[in-house]
C-alpha positions as CSV (number, residue, x, y, z in Angstrom):
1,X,25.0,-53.5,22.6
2,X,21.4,-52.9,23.9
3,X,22.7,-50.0,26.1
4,X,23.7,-48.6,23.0
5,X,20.7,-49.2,21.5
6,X,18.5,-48.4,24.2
7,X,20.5,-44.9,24.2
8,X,19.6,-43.9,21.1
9,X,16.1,-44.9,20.6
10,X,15.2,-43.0,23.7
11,X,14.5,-39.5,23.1
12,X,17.0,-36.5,23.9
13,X,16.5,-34.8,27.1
14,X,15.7,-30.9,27.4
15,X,19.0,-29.2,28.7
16,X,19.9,-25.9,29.2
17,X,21.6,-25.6,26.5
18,X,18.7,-26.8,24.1
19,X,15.4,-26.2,25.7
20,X,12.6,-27.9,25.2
21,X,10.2,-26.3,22.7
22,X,7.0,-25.3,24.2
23,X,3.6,-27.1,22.9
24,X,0.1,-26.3,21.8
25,X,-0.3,-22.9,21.1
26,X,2.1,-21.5,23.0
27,X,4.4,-24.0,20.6
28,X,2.8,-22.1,17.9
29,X,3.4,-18.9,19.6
30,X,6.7,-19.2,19.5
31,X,7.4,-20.4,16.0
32,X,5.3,-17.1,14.9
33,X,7.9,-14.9,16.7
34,X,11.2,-16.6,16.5
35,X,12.1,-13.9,13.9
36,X,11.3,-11.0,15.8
37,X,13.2,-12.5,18.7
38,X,15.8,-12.9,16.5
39,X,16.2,-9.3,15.8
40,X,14.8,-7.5,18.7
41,X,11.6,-6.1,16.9
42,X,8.5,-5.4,18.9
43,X,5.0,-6.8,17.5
44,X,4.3,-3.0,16.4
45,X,7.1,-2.4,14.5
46,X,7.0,-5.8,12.8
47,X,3.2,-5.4,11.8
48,X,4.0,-2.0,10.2
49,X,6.8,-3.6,8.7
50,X,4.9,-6.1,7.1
51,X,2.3,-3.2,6.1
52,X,4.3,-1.1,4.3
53,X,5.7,-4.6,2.2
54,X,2.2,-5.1,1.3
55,X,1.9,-1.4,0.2
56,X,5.0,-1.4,-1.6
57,X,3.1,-4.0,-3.7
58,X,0.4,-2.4,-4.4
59,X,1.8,1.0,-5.4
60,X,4.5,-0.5,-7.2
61,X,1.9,-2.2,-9.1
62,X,-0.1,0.9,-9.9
63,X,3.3,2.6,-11.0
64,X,4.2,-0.3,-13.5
65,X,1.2,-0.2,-14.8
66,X,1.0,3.4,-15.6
67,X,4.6,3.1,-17.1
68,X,3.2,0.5,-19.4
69,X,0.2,2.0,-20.4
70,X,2.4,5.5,-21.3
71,X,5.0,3.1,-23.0
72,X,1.6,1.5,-25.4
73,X,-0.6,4.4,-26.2
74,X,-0.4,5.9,-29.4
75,X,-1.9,9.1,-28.9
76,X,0.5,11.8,-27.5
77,X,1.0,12.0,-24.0
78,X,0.1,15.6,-22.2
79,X,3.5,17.4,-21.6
80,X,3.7,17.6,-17.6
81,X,5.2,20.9,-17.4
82,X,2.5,22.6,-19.4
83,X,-0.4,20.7,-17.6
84,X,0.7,21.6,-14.2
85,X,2.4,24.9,-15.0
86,X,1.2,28.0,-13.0
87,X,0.3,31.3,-14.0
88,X,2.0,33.4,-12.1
89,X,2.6,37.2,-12.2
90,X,1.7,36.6,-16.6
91,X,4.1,34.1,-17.0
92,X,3.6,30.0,-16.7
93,X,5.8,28.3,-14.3
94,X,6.2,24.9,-15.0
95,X,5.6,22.2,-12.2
96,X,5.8,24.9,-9.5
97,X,3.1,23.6,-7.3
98,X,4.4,20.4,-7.3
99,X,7.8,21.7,-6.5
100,X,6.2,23.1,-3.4
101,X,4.4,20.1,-2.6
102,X,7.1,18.5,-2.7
103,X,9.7,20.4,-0.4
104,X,6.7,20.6,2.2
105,X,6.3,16.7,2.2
106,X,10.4,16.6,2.6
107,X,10.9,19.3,5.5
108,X,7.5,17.1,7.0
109,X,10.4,13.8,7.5
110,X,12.7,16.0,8.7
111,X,10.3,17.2,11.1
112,X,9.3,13.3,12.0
113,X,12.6,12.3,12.0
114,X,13.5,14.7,15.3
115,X,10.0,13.8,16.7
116,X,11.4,10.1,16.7
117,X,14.4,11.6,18.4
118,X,12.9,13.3,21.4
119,X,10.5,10.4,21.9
120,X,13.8,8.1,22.6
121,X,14.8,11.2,24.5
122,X,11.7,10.6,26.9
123,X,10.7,14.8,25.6
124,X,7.2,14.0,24.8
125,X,6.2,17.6,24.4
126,X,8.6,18.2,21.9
127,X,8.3,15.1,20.2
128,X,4.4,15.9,20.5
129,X,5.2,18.9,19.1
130,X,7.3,18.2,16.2
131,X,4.5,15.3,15.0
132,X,2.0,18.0,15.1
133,X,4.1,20.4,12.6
134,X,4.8,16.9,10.9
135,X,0.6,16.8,10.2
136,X,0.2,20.5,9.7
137,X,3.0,20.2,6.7
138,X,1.0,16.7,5.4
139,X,-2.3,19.0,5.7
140,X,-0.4,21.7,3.9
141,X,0.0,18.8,1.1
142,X,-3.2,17.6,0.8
143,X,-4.7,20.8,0.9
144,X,-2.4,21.6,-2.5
145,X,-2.9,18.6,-3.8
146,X,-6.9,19.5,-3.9
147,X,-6.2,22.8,-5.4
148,X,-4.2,21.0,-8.1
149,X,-7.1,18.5,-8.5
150,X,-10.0,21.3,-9.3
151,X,-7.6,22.9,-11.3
152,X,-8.0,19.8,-14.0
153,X,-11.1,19.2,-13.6
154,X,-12.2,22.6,-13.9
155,X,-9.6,24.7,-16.2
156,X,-8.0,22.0,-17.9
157,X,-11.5,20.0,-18.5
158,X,-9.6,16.4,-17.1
159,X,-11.4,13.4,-16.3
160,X,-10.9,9.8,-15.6
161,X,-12.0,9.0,-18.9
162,X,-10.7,11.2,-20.5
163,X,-9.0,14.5,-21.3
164,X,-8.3,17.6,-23.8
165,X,-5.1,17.0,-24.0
166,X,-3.9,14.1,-25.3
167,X,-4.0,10.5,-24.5
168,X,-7.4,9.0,-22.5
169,X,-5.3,7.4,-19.8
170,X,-3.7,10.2,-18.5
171,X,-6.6,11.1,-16.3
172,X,-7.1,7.7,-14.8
173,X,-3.8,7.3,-14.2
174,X,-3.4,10.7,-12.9
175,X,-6.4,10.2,-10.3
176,X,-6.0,6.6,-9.0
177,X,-1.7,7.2,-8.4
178,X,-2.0,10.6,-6.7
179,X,-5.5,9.8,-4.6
180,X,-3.9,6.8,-3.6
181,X,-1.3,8.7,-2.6
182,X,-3.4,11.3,-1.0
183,X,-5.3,9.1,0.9
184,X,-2.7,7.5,2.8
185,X,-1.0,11.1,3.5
186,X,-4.5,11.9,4.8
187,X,-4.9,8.7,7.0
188,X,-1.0,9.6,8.2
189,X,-2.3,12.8,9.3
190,X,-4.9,11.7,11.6
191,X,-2.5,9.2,12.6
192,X,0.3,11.4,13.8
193,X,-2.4,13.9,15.7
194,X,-3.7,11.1,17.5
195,X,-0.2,9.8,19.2
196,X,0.6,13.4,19.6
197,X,-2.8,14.2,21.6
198,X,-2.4,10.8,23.4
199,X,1.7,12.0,24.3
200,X,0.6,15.2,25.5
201,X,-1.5,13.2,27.4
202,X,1.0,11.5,28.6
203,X,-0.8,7.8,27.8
204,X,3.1,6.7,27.3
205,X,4.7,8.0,30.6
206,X,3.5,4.9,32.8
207,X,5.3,2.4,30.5
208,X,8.0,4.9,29.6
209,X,7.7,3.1,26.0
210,X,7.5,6.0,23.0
211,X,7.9,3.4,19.9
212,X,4.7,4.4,19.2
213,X,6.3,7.5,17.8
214,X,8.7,5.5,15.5
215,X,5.8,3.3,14.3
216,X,4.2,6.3,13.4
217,X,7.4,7.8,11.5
218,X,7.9,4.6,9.7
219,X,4.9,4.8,8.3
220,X,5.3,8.6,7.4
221,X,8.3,8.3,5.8
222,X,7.3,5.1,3.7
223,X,4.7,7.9,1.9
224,X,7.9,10.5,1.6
225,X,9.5,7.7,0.0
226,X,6.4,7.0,-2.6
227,X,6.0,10.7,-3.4
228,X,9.7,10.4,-4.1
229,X,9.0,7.8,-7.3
230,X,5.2,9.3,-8.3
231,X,6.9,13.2,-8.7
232,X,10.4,11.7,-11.1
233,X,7.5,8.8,-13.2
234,X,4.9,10.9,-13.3
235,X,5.7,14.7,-13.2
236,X,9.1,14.5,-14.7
237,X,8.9,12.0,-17.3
């Protein structure tokens, strides 16, 4: 009987079956990263993982918001396809700049999506070269996106505070969703140019590990994504 109970007070033994757990902070260590272990994810991918969550937040946030503060006002809401119509050739073209804007932010995944492929391919110069087309479209965007900015301001007389148009909020709302926006398509855009210099470079060839690339297209297509919701809640509604 004290066999028995000797036996089970005494504490299990490490086999290799169940390995003993590591202490201190390499105990710690490994608690952190179980679930990346779990499912094969490197530290980079599981940090911009956990990024794009927090954004998802934040610009879900700012989109709720807007939708509720359309939903309240009382004062008519400017029609979207007259404020960002074009004149073109005597006629006004509704929402044809952000048509545009739009196609070159789509063709920019595609573009990202093949860069991803020839990094796994080990072809950094294509892959370098298919993220620097990737920038040069988000440039393309930006740059239309500024054009369609001083056109409110200075044609159509909009303001954060205010507009001609119709309700007070459509300017703030306006100008904090689409700079938001802007900014992280700018930020993306320095991004990608910088892991294309470095795989040019050839920073990645030593370790012959390009996930770099697919970080960098996660991220990319995470603002694709965003434009997706901001052009059908706030251009087409």
């Amino acid at each position: 009987m004290s066999l028995v109970t000797n036996a089970s007070a005494a504490p299990l033994a490490a086999t290799p079956e169940t390995p003993a757990a590591p202490d201190g902070w390499r105990g710690l260590l490994a608690d952190w990263s179980s679930d990346r272990e779990a499912f094969r994810v490197s530290w980079g991918k599981a940090m911009m993982w956990i990024f794009l969550l927090s954004d998802t937040f934040v610009f879900s946030c700012f989109l709720v918001g807007y939708m509720a503060v359309r939903g309240a006002t009382t004062v008519p809401w400017p029609n979207p396809s007259e404020v960002f119509a074009l004149h073109v050739a005597g006629v006004d073209v509704p929402l044809l700049l952000i048509a545009l804007m739009t196609f070159v932010l789509i063709t920019s995944s595609g573009t990202m999506a093949m860069a991803v492929n020839f990094a796994y391919r080990r072809d950094r110069v294509k892959a370098a070269t298919l993220m620097l087309a990737t920038g040069m479209l988000g440039t393309m965007f930006v740059a239309m996106q500024a054009f369609e900015w001083s056109k409110l301001i200075l044609e159509e007389g909009v303001r954060p505070w205010g507009n001609p148009m119709g309700a007070a909020q459509f300017g703030s709302a306006f100008f904090m969703i689409t700079g938001f926006h802007g900014l992280h398509v700018s930020l993306g855009v320095l991004y990608l140019f910088t892991v294309a210099f470095k795989l040019l470079r050839g920073d990645y060839e030593k370790s012959g590990n390009y996930q770099i690339v697919e970080i960098a297209g996660l991220y990319w297509h995470f603002v694709d994504l965003v434009w997706v919701f901001i052009f059908a809640l706030f251009y087409l509604w």
